[in-house]
N, C-alpha and C positions, 0 to 999 in steps of 0.2 A: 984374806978369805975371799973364795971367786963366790960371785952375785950366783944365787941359785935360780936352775932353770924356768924360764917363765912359764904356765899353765898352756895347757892346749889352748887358741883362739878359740872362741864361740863362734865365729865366721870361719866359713868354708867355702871356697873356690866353686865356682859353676861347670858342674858335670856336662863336657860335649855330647852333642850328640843324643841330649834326652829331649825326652818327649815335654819335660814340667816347661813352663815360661818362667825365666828369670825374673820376673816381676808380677804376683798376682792380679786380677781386677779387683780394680777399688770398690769396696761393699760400700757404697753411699750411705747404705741405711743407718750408717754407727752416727753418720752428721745429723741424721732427723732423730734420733734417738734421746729425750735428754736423761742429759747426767747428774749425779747428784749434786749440791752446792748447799752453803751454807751449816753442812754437817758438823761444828765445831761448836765448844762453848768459850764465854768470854766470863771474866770474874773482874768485878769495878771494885774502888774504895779499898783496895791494900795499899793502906797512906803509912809507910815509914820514914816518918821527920829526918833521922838522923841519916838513911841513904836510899833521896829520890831515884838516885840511877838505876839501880841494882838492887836496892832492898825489899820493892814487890812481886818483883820474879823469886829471888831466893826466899821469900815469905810463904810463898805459895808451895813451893817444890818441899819445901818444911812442912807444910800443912799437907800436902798430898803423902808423902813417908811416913807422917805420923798417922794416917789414915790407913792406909795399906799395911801398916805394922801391927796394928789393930785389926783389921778384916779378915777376910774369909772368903772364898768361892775367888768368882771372875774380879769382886774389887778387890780382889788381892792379886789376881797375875796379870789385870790390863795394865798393859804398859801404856805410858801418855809424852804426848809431845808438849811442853809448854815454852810459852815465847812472851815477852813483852811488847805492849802497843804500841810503846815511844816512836816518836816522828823523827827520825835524824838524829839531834844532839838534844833533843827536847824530854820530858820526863812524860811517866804517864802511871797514873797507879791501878792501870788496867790490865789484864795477862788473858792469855788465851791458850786453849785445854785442846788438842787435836788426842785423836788416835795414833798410834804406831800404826805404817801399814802393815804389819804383821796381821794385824786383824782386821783381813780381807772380809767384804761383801761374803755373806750367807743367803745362800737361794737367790742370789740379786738383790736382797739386803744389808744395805749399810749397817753395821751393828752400832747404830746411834742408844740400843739400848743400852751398852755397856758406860757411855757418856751420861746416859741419864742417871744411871746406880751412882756417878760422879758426883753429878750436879746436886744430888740430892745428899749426899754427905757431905760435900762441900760448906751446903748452904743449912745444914743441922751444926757444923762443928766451928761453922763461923759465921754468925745470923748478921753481922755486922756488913759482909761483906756482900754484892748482888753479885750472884751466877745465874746464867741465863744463856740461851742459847743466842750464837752471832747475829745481829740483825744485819750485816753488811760485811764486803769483805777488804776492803783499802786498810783499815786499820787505823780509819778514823771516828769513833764512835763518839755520833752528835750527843747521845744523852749527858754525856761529861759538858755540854758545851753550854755557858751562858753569851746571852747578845746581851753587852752596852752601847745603848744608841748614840748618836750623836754625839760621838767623843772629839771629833773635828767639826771646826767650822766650817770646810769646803772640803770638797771630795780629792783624792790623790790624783797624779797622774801616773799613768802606767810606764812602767820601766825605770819610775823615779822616787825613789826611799828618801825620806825626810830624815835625817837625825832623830831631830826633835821626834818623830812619832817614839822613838823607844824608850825615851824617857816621859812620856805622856802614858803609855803603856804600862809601864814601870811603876809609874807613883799611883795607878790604878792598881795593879797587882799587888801594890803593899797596901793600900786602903782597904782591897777586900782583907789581906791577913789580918789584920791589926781589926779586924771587925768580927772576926773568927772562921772566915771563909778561904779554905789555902787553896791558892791556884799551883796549877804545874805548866800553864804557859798559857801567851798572850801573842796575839798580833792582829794588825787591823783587817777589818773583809773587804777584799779587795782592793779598789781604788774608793768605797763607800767611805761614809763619814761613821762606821761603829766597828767597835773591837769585840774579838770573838775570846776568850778565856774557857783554857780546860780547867773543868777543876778537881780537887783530890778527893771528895766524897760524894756520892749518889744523892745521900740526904741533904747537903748544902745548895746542892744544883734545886731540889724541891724547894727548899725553904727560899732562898733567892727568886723565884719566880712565883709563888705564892706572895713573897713580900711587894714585889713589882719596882721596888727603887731601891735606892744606897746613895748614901751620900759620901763622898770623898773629900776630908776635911781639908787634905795638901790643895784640893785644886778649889775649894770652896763652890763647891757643886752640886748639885740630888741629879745621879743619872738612870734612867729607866732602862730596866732588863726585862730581857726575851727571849726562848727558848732559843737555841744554837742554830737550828736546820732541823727541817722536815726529817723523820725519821721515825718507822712505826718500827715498835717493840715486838719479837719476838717471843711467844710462850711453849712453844713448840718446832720439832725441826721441820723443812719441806713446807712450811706455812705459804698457802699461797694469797695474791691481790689481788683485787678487782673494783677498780679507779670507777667515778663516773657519778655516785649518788649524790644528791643535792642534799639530802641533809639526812639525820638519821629518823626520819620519816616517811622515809621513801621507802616504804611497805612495798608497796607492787614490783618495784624492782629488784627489792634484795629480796623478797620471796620465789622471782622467777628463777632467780640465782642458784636460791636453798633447792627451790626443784629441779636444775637443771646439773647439779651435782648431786640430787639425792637419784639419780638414772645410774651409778654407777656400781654396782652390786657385785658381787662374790659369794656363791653358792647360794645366795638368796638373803644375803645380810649386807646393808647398806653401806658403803663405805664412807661417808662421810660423817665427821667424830665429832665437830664443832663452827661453829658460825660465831662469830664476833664480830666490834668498833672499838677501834679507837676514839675515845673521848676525843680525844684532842686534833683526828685528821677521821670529821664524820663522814667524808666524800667517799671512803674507803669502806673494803668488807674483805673480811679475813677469815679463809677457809680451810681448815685440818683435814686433811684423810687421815684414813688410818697407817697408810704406812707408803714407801716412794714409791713403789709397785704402783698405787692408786693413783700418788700426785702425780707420776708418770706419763698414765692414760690420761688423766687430767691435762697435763699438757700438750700431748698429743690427739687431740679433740676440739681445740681452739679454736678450729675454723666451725665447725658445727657450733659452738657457744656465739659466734660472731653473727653466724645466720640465723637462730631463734633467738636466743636473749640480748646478744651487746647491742646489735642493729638496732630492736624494738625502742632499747631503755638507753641508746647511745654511752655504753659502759665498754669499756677498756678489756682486754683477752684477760684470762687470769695470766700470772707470772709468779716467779717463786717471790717471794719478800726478802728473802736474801737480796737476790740480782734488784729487785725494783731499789730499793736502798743505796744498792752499792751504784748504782745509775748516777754518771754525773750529772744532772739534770742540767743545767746550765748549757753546757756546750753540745748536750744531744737538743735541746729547744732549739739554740742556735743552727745545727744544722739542718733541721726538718725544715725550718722558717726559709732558709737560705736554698735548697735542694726545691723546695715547693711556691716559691717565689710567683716563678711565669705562672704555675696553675694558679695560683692565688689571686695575681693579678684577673686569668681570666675569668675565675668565679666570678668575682668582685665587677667587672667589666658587665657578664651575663646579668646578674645580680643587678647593674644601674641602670643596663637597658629592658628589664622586667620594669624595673621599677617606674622607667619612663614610658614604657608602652601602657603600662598601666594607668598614670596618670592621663595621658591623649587619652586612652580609653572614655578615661572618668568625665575627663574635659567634654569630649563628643558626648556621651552619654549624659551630660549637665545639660547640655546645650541644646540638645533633641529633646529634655523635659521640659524646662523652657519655654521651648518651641511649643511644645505641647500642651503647658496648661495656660501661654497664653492665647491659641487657638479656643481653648478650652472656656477659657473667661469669654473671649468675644460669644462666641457661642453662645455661653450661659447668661453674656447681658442680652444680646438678641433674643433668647427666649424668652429671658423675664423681661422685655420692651415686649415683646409680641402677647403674650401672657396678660401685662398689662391693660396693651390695647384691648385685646381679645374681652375682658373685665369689663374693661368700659363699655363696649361695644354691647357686650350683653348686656350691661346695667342701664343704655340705652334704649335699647331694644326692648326691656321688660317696663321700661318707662312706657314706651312711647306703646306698647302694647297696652297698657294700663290706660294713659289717654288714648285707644281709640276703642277700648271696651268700654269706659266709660262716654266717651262720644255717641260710642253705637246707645249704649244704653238711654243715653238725654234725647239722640234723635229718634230712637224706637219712641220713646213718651212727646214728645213731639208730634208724630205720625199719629198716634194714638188721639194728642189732643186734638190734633187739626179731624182726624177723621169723625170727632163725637163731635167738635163746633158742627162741621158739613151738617150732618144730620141733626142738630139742633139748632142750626138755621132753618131746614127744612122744614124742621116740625111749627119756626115760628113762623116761617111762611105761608106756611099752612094748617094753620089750627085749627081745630075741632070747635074751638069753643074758646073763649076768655082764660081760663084757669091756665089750659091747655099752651096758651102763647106766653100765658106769665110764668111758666113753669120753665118754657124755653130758652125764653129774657133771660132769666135765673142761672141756669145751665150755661149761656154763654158766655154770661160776666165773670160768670168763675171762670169756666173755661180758659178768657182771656187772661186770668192772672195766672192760672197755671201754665200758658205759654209762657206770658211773659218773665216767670219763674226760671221756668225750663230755658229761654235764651239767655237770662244772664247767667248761669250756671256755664252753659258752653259758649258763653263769650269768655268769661271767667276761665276757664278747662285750656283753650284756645289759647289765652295770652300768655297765661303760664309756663305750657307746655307746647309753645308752638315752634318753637326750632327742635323739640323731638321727633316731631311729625315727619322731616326733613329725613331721618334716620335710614327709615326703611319704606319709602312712599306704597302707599297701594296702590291699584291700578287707578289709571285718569279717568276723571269722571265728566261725563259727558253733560254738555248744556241740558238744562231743562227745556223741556219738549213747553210746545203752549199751551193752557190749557182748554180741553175742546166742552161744549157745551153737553151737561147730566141730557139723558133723553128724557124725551118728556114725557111728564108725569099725566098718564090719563084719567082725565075726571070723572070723578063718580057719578057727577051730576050731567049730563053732557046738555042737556034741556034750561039747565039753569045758569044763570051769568055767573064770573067767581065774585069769591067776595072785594078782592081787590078793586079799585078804582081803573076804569081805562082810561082812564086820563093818567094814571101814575102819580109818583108819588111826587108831593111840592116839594118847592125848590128848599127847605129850612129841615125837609126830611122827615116833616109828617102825611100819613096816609091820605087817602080819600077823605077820611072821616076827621082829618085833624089830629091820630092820635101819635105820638112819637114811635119811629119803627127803629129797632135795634138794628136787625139788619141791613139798614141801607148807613146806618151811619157807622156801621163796622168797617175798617181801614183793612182787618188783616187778610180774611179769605174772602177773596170775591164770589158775588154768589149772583147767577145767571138772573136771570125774571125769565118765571115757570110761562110757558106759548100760554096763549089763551083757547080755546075752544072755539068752534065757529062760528 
């Protein structure tokens, strides 16, 4: 029987001679455009014992039939693609739910809602089992995964497989069963010293890391478990990230967040649907629109988010949570680190010589204080010396003021005595009468004690306080003049002789008449002898 003829080509030969170009201009704009990702659901914990291979796919594609045989409407004519998660030859009791592309985008809409009317009778007709939208898309889903730590003593080397590790891997894999936790594969992380285990139930992987150890009786050991890898849960399709908050505290940054996606509106109603954390990765914030049209512009807008929010609060663009997931982190770290090397070096360069300019700085600027408050002290001792002196110097000064107001004051009474002796000499010089001379006798004897009074006082004043004097001298005082003879007194009587004797007085310093005279045997003021008359 001859082969029947093959269909017309789709391809057709280039018409000469026209005007079209054999090859359009490339629209760039479809590469700035993004596309959708992570549209698909994953279903964990279809654990069939008797066949790990094949028995969670065939489990599943049984429960989708019996579901759609039951239904009505679109869950009964969407068609679905499903696939198992296994890694190579490895098991895995996870499956994944796509769409037929027969059921193209509406309006530029994914019809993820027909996945969802899925997810949701999936997850009613078998509550055992978690359906959930993809968090990632390699087809390695960390939530199956527990870390035991330190299963080796020393780290591998790369490119070099120990025997021994898969049977040390081994007799862990049956420690967890035989404790009621069934794995579907094992191997060590990396060249580290802990093995990574996928395991067959959702709820084991909880319970295991709630518990935080296991002990393995073959190896006579308690080893500590830990979540598999980083990896935030999806609750929603298009979920986008936004890395960068230090704890879930950080109010002002995830609210500049909430408003810088609450700007994105549609007829005057807000599009964004929900804000959430992951318990488990606080540094994170996960943001819903309402549909990909939104997370679209969402992510076409990333540079405006990097210029008022990320810049301010040093947070990360948003990204789908699909792609951030599915992100090797490990080898993209390594390339940034490697790629950004020299700039790093020269920050860090910039960075030492701030840091050293600043220190000279400080140095100089220590140095000139210094300087400055020990000028500062000299200073402040010289004044408080000068101060001091200055103290003294008045307290001298008010001294020696004091001794020469009290000088003046003893030599004013002084003056005063010497001028009342003068004139009480004269009156016994010349007496009226008897009473009259003894009254004057009287008058000088005192006299004389109140001189001599008045001089020990400022001999006394003198010795005391006689280097104060020295202080602030007053002007020099000139010699005493001599003194010149009283004018003479003229007689009343000028007809009659005086009473005195012209012979004067004897030698033992009684008068004419023999009687004792005060005045000639006074030592202090000398007193003239009155002329006589002619």
């Amino acid at each position: 029987m001859p082969d029947p003829p093959l269909p017309n080509s789709p391809f057709r030969g280039r018409v000469a001679h026209t005007a079209q170009p054999a090859i359009r201009p490339l629209d760039t704009s479809l590469f700035k455009k993004p596309h959708p990702a992570g549209d698909f659901l994953i279903v964990r914990g279809i654990y069939i014992p008797d066949d790990l291979k094949n028995g969670p796919l065939d489990k599943l594609n049984e429960r989708i039939a019996e579901i759609r045989a039951a239904a009505t409407g679109d869950l009964k004519h969407t068609r679905l693609v499903t696939a198992s998660l296994a890694q190579l030859n490895g098991f895995s009791t996870s499956c994944s739910i796509r769409l037929d592309p027969i059921h193209g985008p509406e309006k530029g809409e994914p019809r993820v809602d027909l996945l969802q009317e899925w997810a949701d009778a999936l997850a009613e007709r078998s509550p055992f089992w978690e359906v959930c939208w993809a968090p990632r898309g390699d087809g390695r889903d960390r939530r199956m995964w527990v870390r035991v730590s330190e299963v080796f003593a020393t780290e591998g080397t790369k490119g070099v497989k120990d025997p021994s590790e898969e049977k040390v891997i081994s007799t862990i894999r049956t420690g967890f069963d035989d404790a009621g936790f069934q794995t579907m594969d094992g191997y060590r992380l990396g060249q580290s010293k802990h093995v990574i285990l996928t395991m067959a139930r959702p709820g084991d992987v909880d319970h295991l890391l709630r518990k935080g150890k296991i002990t393995i009786p073959a190896l006579a050991r308690d080893f500590n478990l830990w979540s598999g890898g980083r990896q935030l849960e999806a609750r929603a399709p298009f979920e986008l990230v936004v890395g960068g908050f230090a704890s879930n505290d950080d109010s002002a940054a995830l609210e500049a967040c909430r408003s810088w996606f609450g700007t994105f509106h549609r007829g005057g109603t807000p599009l964004l649907v929900e804000t959430r954390t992951d318990p488990k990765e606080s540094d994170f914030a996960i943001f819903t629109m309402h549909d990909w049209t939104a997370t679209a512009d969402v992510l076409s807008s990333v540079e405006d988010f990097q210029a008022t929010v990320g810049s301010v609060y040093c947070l990360t663009n948003p990204t789908l949570l699909y792609k951030f997931n599915s992100a090797t982190t490990k080898s993209n770290v390594q390339a940034t680190i490697t790629a950004n090397a020299d700039a790093l070096k020269e920050a860090l360069a910039a960075v030492n010589n701030r840091i050293d300019a600043n220190e000279r700085d400080a140095r100089a600027r220590d140095a000139e204080m210094k300087a400055r408050l020990t000028n500062i002290d000299s200073t402040l001792s010289t004044v408080v010396a000068a101060a001091k002196d200055l103290a003294q110097k008045q307290m001298d000064q008010s001294r020696s003021l004091y001794v020469m107001q009290q000088e003046n004051t003893l030599s004013l009474q002084l003056a005063r005595i010497d001028s009342e002796m003068y004139n009480a000499r004269r009156e016994f010089a010349h007496p009226v009468d008897d009473n009259e001379k003894k009254e004057a006798g009287a008058t000088i004897a005192t006299l004389k004690a109140q001189r001599a009074e008045v001089d020990a006082k400022l001999a006394a004043l003198r010795g005391v306080y006689g280097s104060l004097m020295l202080v602030a001298p007053g002007p020099e005082i000139q010699p005493p003049q001599p003194a010149t003879a009283p004018p003479p007194i003229p007689n009343p009587n000028p007809n009659k002789r005086p009473r005195t004797s012209l012979n004067g007085p004897s030698p033992n310093g009684d008068d004419a008449n023999g009687r004792n005279d005060p005045v000639q045997n006074s030592d202090d003021v000398p007193m003239p002898k009155a002329p006589t008359s002619g």
